[in-house]
C-alpha positions as CSV (number, residue, x, y, z in Angstrom):
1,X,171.0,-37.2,46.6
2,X,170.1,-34.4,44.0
3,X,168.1,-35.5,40.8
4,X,170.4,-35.5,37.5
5,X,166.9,-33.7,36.2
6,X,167.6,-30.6,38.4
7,X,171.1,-30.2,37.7
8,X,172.5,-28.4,34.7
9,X,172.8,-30.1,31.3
10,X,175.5,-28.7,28.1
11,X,178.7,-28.4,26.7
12,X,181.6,-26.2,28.4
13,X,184.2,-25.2,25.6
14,X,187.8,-24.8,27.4
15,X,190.6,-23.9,25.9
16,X,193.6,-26.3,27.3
17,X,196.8,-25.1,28.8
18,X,200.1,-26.9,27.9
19,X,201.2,-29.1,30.5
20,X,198.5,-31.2,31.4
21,X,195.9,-33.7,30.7
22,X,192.6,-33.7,29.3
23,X,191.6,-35.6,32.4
24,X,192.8,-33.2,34.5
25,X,191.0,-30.3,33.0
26,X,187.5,-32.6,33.7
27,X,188.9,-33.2,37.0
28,X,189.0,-29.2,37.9
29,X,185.4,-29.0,36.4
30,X,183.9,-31.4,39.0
31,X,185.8,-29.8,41.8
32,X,184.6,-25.8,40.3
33,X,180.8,-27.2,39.9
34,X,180.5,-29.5,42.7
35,X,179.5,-31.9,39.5
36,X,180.5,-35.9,38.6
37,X,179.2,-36.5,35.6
38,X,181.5,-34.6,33.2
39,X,183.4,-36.1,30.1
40,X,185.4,-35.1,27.6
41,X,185.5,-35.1,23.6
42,X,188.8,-35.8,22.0
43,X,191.5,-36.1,24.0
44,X,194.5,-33.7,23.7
45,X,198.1,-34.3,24.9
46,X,199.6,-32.6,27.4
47,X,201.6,-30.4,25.2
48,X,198.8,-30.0,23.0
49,X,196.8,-26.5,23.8
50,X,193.0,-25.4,22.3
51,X,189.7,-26.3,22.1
52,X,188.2,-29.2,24.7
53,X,184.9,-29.9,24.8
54,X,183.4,-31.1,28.3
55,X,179.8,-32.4,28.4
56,X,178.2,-32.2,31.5
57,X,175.2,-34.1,33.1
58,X,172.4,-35.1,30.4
59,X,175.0,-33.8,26.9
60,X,177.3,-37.3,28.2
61,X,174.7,-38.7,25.9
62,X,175.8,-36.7,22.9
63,X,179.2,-37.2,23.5
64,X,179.8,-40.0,20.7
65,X,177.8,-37.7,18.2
66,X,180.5,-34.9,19.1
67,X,183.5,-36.8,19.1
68,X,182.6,-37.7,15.3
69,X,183.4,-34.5,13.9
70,X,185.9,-32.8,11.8
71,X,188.4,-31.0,13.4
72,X,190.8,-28.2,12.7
73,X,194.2,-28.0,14.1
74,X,197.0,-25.7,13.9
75,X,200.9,-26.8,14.5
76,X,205.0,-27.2,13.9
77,X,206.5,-29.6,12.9
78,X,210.5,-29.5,13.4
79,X,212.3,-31.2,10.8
80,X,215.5,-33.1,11.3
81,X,215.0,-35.5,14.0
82,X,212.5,-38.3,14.8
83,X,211.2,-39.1,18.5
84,X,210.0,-42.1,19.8
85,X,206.8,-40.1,20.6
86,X,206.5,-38.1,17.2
87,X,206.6,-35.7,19.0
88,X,208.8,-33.0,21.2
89,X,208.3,-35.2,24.4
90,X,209.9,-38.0,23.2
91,X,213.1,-39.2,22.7
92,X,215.4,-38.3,20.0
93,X,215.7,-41.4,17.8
94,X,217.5,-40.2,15.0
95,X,219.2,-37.1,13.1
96,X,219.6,-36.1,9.7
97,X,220.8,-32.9,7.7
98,X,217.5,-31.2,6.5
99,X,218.1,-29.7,2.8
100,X,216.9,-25.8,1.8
101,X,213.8,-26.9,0.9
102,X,211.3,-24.5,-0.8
103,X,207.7,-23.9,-0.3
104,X,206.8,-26.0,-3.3
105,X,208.8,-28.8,-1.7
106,X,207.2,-29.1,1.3
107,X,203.9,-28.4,-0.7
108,X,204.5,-31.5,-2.5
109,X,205.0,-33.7,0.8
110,X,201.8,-31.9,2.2
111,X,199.8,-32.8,-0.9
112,X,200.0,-36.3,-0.3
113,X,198.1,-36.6,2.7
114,X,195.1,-34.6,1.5
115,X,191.5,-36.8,0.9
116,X,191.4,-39.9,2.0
117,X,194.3,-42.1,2.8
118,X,195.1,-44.5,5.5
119,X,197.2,-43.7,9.0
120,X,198.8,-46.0,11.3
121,X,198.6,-45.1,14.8
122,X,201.4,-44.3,17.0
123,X,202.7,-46.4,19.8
124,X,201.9,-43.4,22.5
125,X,197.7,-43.9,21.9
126,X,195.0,-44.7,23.7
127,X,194.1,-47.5,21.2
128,X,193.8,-50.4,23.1
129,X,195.1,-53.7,22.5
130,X,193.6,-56.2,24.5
131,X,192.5,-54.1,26.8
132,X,195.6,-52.2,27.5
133,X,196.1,-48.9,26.3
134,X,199.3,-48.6,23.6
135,X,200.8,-45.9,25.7
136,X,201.4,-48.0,28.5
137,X,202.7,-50.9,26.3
138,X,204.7,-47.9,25.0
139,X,206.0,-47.1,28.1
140,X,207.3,-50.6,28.6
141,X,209.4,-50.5,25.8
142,X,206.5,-53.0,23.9
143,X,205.6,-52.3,20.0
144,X,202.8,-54.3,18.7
145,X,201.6,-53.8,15.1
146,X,198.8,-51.5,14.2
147,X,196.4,-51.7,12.1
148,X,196.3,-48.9,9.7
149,X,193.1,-46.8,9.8
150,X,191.3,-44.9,7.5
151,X,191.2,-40.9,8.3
152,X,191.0,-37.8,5.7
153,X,192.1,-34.3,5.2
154,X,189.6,-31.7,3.8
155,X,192.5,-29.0,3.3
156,X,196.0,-27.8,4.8
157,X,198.1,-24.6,4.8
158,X,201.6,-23.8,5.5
159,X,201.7,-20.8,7.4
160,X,205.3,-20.2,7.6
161,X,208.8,-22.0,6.9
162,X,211.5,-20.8,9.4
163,X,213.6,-24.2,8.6
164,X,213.6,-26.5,10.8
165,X,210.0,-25.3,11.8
166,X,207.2,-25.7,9.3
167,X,204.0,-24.8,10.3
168,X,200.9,-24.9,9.2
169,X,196.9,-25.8,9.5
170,X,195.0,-28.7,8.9
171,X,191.2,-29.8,8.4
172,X,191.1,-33.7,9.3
173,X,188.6,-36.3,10.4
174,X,188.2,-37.4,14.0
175,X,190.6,-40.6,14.9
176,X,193.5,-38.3,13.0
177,X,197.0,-38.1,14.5
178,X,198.9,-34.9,13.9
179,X,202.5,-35.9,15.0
180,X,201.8,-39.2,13.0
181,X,200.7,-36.5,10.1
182,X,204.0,-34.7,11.2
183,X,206.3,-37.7,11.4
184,X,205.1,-39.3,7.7
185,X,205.7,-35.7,6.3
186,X,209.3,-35.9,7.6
187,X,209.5,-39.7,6.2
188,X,208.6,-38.5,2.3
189,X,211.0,-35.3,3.2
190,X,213.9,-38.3,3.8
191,X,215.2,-35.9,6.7
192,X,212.7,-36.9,9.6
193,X,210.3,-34.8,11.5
194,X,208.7,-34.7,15.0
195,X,205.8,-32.9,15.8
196,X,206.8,-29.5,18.0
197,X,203.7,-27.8,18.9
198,X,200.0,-28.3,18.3
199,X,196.9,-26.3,18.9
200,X,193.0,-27.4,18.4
201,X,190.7,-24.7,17.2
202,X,187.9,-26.3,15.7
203,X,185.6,-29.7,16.0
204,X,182.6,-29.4,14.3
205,X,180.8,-26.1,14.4
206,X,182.2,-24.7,17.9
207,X,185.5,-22.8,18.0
208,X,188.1,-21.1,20.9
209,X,185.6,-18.1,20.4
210,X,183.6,-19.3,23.3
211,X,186.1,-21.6,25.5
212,X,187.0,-20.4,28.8
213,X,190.8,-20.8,29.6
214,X,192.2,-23.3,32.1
215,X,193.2,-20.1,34.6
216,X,189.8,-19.0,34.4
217,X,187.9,-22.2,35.0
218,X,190.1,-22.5,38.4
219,X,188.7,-19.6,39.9
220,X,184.9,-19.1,38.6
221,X,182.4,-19.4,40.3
222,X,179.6,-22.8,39.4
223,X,177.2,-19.8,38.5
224,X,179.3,-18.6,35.9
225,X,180.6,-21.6,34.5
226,X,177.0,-22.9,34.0
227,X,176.3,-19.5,32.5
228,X,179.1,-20.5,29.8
229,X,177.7,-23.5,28.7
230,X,176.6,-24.1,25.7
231,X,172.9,-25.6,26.2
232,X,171.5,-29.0,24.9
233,X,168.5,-27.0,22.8
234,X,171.2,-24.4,21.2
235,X,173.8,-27.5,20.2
236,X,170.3,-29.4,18.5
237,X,169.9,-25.8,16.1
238,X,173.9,-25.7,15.4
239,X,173.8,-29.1,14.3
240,X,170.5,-28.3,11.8
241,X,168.7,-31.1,14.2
């Protein structure tokens, strides 16, 4: 069996195609670099796109330390309708006119999640309760009660109002939920909202400027993949260690 020691250590920056899980994009990193130990950082849903951050062989030990970063996202939210999801893949659970709302409007719903505040996680999460994943309870047709965590915003932006769609970019803490972000929004609106698109570009101090896409991790070759990673000596300067 080859030593962990001889085998490449560092982080692999992809940037996630729609339509599948974060698991599966560690899945086609083992089978490209003939590799097991591979996690990930902060998973994304499969409709979400962007920035995942794999950590292979010895930077699984850093992986806690990554995951704890700020992150940056950018997104839609479509207002109008709820989902049991909170976002575009679930079910619509309700429908409401949405008024002409202005820029300041929306501004003023936006500006109440900024700082520090508390969220309550939606059913569809990985947050377990005793032991079982809420998703799955979720699935089920089960809703327990959450406990409200605390998360915070450093800044948003709406980028453009095309009513129904808002969109727009947020700076947020880890353990943040957009479409729960998108759903409240929609609640202090009074016309509903559901997350419709969503796109990671930052965590921490690495961006999509050096990810690889899903299309391209399929077909290169170990050599250049380990070429693209991000070693454990260059992540210790980026984080001033």
């Amino acid at each position: 069996m080859q030593n962990p020691n001889d085998l490449p250590s560092g982080v692999l920056l992809i940037d996630k195609a729609p339509g599948m899980t974060s698991h599966d994009v560690v899945a086609i990193a083992r089978r490209q670099l003939n590799m097991k130990k591979i996690g990930h950082c902060g998973t994304l849903d499969p409709m979400a796109t962007g920035l995942l951050m794999l950590v292979i062989n010895r930077a699984t030990k850093i992986q806690d330390l990554l995951m704890s970063e700020d992150k940056t996202y950018t997104g839609t939210l479509t207002l109008g309708a709820t989902t049991s999801t909170q976002d575009k893949e679930g079910e619509i659970e309700e429908e409401k006119a949405i008024p002409d709302f202005t820029v300041e409007q929306l501004a003023v719903a936006f500006d109440k999640y900024t700082g520090d505040f508390e969220q309550i996680p939606p059913m569809v999460s990985a947050i377990k309760k005793d032991g079982v994943p809420l998703y799955k309870l979720a699935r089920k047709g089960q809703v327990v009660e959450r406990k409200p965590r605390s998360v915070y915003i450093k800044g948003y932006q709406i980028t453009k109002v095309d009513l129904p769609e808002v969109g727009f970019t947020v700076d947020c803490s880890k353990g943040f939920y957009v479409r729960t972000y998108a759903h409240d929004i929609g609640q202090d609106l009074g016309c509903g909202a559901h997350l419709s698109s969503l796109r990671r570009t930052r965590s921490g101090k690495f961006t999509l400027e050096r990810a690889v896409p899903v299309a391209v991790l399929k077909e290169a070759s170990r050599e250049d993949l380990v070429n693209s990673f991000i070693s454990l000596a260059e992540i210790s300067l980026m984080r001033g260690a």
